[in-house]
ROVONU-173075 format. One line per field, with one value per residue (C-alpha): x, y, z. Coordinates in Angstrom, 3 decimals, decimal comma, always signed. Example, Ala and Ser with C-alpha at 12.3 -4.5 7.8 and 13.67 -1.06 7.14 Angstrom:
<pts>
xx	(+12,300_+13,670)
yy	(-4,500_-1,060)
zz	(+7,800_+7,140)
</pts>
This chain:
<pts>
xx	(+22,733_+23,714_+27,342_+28,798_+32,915_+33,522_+31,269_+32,922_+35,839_+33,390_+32,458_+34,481_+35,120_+33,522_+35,711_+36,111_+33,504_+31,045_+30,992_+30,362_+34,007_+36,785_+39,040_+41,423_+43,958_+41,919_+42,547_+44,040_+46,691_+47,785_+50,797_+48,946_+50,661_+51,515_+49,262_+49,783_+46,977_+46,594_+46,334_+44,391_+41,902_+41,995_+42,018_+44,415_+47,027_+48,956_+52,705_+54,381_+51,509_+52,468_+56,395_+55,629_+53,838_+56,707_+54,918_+52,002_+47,827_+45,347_+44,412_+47,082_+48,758_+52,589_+53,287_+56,574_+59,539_+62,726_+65,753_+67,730_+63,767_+64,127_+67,547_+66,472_+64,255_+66,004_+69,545_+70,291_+71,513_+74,697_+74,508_+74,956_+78,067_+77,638_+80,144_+81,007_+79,846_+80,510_+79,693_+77,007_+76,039_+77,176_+75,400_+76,468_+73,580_+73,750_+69,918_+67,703_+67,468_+69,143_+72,708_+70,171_+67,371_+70,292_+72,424_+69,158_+68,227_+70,742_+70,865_+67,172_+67,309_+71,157_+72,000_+74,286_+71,921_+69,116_+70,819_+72,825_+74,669_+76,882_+77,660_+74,439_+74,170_+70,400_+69,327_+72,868_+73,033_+75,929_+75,586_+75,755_+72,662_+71,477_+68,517_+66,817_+65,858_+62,012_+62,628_+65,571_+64,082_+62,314_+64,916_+65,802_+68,825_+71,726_+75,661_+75,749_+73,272_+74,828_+78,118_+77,378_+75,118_+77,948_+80,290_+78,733_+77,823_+81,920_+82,546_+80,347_+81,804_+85,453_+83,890_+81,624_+78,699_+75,044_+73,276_+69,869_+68,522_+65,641_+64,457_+61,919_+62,425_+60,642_+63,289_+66,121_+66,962_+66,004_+68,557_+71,607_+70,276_+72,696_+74,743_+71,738_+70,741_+73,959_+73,479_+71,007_+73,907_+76,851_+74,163_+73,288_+76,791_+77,763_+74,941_+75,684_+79,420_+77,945_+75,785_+78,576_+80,158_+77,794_+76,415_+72,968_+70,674_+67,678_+65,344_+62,812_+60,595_+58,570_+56,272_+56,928_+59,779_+59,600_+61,285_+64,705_+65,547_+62,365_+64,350_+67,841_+69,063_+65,592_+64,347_+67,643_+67,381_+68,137_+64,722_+62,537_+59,821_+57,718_+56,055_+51,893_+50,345_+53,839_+53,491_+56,195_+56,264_+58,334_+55,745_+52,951_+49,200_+47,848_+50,715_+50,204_+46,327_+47,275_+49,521_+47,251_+43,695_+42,945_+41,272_+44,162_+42,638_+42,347_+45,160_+47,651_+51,092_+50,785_+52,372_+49,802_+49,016_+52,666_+52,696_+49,953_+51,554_+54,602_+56,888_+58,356_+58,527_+56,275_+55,026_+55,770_+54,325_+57,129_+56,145_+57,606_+60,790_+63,627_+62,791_+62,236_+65,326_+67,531_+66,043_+66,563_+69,987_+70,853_+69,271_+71,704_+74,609_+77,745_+78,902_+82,489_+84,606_+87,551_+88,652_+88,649_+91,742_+89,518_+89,648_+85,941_+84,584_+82,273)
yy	(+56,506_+55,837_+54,466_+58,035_+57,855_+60,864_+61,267_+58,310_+60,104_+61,596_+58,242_+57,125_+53,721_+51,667_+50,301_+46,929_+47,999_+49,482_+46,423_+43,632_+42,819_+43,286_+46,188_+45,048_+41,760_+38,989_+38,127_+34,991_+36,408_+38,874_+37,206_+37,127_+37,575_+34,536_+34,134_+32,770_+31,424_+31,278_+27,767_+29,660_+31,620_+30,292_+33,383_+34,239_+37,521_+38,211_+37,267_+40,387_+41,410_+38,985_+39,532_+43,207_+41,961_+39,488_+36,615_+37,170_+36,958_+39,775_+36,609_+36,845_+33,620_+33,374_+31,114_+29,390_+31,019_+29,743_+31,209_+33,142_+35,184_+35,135_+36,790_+39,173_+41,144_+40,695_+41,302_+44,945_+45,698_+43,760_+42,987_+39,209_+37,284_+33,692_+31,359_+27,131_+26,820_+23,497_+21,248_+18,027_+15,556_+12,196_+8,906_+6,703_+4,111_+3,956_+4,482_+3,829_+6,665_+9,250_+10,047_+10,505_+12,861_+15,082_+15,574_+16,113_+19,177_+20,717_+21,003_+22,227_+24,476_+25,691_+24,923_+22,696_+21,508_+22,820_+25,773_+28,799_+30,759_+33,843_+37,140_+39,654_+43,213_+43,662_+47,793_+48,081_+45,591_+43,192_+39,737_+35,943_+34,556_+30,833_+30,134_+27,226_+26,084_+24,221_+22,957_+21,083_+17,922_+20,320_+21,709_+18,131_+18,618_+15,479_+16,419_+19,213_+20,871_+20,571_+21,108_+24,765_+25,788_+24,404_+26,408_+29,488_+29,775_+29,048_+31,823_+34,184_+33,301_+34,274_+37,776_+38,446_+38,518_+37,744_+34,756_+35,160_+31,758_+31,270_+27,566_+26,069_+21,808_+18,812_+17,137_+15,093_+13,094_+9,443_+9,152_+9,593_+7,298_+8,327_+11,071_+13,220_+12,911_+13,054_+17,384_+17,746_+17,503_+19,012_+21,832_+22,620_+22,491_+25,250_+27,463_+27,036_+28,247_+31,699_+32,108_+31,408_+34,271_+36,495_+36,526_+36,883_+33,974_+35,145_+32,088_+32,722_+29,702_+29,281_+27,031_+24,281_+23,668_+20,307_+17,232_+17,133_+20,580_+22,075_+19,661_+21,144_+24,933_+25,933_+26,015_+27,540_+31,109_+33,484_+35,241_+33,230_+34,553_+32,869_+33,676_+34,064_+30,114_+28,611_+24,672_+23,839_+21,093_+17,766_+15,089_+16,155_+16,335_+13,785_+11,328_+12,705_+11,984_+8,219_+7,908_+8,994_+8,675_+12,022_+14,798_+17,944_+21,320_+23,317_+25,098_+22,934_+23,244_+26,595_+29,735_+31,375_+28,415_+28,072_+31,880_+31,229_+28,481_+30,467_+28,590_+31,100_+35,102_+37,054_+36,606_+38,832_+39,150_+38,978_+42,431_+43,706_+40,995_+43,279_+46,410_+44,010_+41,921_+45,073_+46,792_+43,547_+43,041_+46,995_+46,583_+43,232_+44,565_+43,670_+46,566_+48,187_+46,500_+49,011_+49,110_+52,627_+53,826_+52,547_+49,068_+49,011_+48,441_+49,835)
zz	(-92,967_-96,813_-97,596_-98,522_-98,644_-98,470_-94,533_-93,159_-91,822_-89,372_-87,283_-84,462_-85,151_-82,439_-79,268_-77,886_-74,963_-77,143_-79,561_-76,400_-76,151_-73,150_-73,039_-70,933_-70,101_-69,183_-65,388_-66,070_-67,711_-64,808_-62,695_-59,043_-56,571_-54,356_-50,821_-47,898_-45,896_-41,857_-40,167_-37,129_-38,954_-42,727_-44,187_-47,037_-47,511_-50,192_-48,897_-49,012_-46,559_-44,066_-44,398_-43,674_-40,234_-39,786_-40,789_-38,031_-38,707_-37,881_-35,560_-33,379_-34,812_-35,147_-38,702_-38,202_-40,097_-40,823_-38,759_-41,935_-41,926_-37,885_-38,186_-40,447_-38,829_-34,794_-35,730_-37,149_-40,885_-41,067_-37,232_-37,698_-38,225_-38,374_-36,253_-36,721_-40,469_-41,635_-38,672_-39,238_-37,577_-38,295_-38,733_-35,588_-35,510_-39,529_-39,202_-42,260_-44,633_-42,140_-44,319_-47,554_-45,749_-44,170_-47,224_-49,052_-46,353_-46,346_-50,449_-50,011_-47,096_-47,803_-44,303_-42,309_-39,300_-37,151_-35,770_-37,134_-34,625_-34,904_-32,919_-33,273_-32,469_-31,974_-31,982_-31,177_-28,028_-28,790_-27,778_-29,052_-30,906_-31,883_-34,179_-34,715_-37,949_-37,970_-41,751_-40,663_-38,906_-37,264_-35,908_-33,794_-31,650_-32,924_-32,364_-34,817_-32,953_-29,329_-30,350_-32,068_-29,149_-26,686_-28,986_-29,154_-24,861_-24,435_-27,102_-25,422_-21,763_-23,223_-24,800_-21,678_-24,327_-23,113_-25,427_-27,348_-28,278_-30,107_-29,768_-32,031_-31,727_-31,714_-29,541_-29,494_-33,260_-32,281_-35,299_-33,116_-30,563_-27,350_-28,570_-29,061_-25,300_-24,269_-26,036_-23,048_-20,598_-22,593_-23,449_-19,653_-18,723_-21,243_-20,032_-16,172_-16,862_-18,749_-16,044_-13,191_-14,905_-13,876_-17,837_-19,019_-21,408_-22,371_-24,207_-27,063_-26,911_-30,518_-31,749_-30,847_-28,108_-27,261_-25,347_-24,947_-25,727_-23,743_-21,036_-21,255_-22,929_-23,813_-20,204_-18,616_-19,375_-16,692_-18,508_-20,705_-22,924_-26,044_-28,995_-28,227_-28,727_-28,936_-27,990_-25,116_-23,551_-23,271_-24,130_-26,628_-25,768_-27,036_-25,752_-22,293_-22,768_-23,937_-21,091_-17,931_-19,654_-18,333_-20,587_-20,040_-19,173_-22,294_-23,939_-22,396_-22,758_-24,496_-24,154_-21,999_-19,789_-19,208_-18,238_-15,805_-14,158_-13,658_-16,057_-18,445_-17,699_-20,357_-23,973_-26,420_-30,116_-32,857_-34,203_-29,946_-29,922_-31,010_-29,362_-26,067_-26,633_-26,932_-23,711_-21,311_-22,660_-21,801_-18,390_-18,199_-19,065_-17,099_-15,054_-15,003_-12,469_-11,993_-8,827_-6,831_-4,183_-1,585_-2,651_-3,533_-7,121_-8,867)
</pts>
């Protein structure tokens, strides 16, 4: 076709497709979204796809979370008031590096120690409620630790309230030397008053529970339940192994061997916790004590 001006108007001028070139934004310079990718099955989600199954693989494996996520989706909207802010752990045995690493946690994860407790009201069940926190030491019971769990049992004793723990621990913090044993006994003591009173503890066991908390509160529910694969135990695996020079039978110290052996009460996925949490504290409730002309109560 000749150059002619005046029929140029009557071509389409040619698009970026047409001439070999890209129409749209090159893929590098979309923002992705950020993925998360399962230890179990090593397969990778975009995140918001795992916080909308609570942080839980297609697999059946439970990620750890941290408790502020954990309280989010058990307690209702606005159904969680948080109790003894401000309380840490001290440094008794001036051990190397300890002061430093806990100031320096609780600037990164914006919390005091390895627990947050607080009065709950879960599908509109009201009751007392302690959360572990994994990315604090994971979640290593010192002082701090005892004291707000002791706390929060004595609080719910004195407003008849049934207690909610969810434990997730590596033990007691070697840091602290004696006074973080000594949280095993002051611990235990706390619960056996609630439950002298007649009041209902219900432990969530999470991956993992271990040593000297698997040995005190975490074990003492009057109903215990854990999280599908959860490691409990008090000495690890491979310690055990060291120890005896016995191979262990497989899936030791997991949440289903521990079910078959009769040592906690039921598992239950996270996606079932809250709607299973509210229905055993309903059927727990404390019944009215008023007494009747007879002299009986009911």
């Amino acid at each position: 076709m000749p150059d002619i001006p005046f029929l140029n108007f009557l071509y389409k001028p040619r698009n970026e497709l047409e001439k070999g070139g890209r129409a749209f934004v090159p893929a590098q310079d979309i923002e992705k979204e950020p993925e998360e990718t399962c230890p179990n099955c090593h397969r990778s989600f975009p995140k918001s796809t795992f916080e909308k199954q609570l942080f839980t693989c297609s697999c059946g494996h439970h990620m750890r979370i941290s408790a502020r996520q954990r309280i989010g989706f058990i307690a209702d909207r606005d159904g969680f008031h948080e109790m003894f802010r401000g309380i840490t752990s001290a440094d008794p045995l001036s051990f190397p590096g300890y002061g430093k690493k806990t100031e320096t946690l609780r600037l990164s994860t914006g919390e005091d120690d390895a627990v947050i407790c607080g009065r709950a009201v879960i599908s509109g069940e009201e009751c007392a409620m302690f959360v572990m926190e994994p990315s604090f030491l994971m979640g290593s019971m010192g002082s701090a630790v005892g004291e707000k769990i002791t706390r929060l049992f004595e609080y719910a004793l004195n407003e008849r309230l049934p207690v909610v723990g969810f434990a997730v621990s590596g033990g007691a913090r070697m840091q602290e030397g004696l006074l973080s044993l000594m949280q095993m006994a002051k611990t235990s003591a706390a619960v056996k008053r609630h439950s002298d009173a007649g009041l209902m503890y219900l432990s969530i066991l999470t991956d993992p529970t271990m040593g000297g908390v698997t040995a005190s509160f975490a074990m003492e529910g009057d109903i215990i339940i854990a999280e599908p694969g959860a490691l409990i135990g008090f000495a690890g695996p491979r310690v055990i192994e060291q120890t005896t020079r016995k191979t262990l039978p497989e899936g030791f110290q997991k949440a289903e061997f521990l079910l078959e052996h009769g040592f906690i009460d039921a598992i239950v996925p996270r996606t079932e916790q809250k709607e299973t949490i509210a229905s055993l504290i309903s059927m727990h409730r404390p019944g009215n004590t008023e007494d009747t002309d007879d002299g009986d109560s009911v």
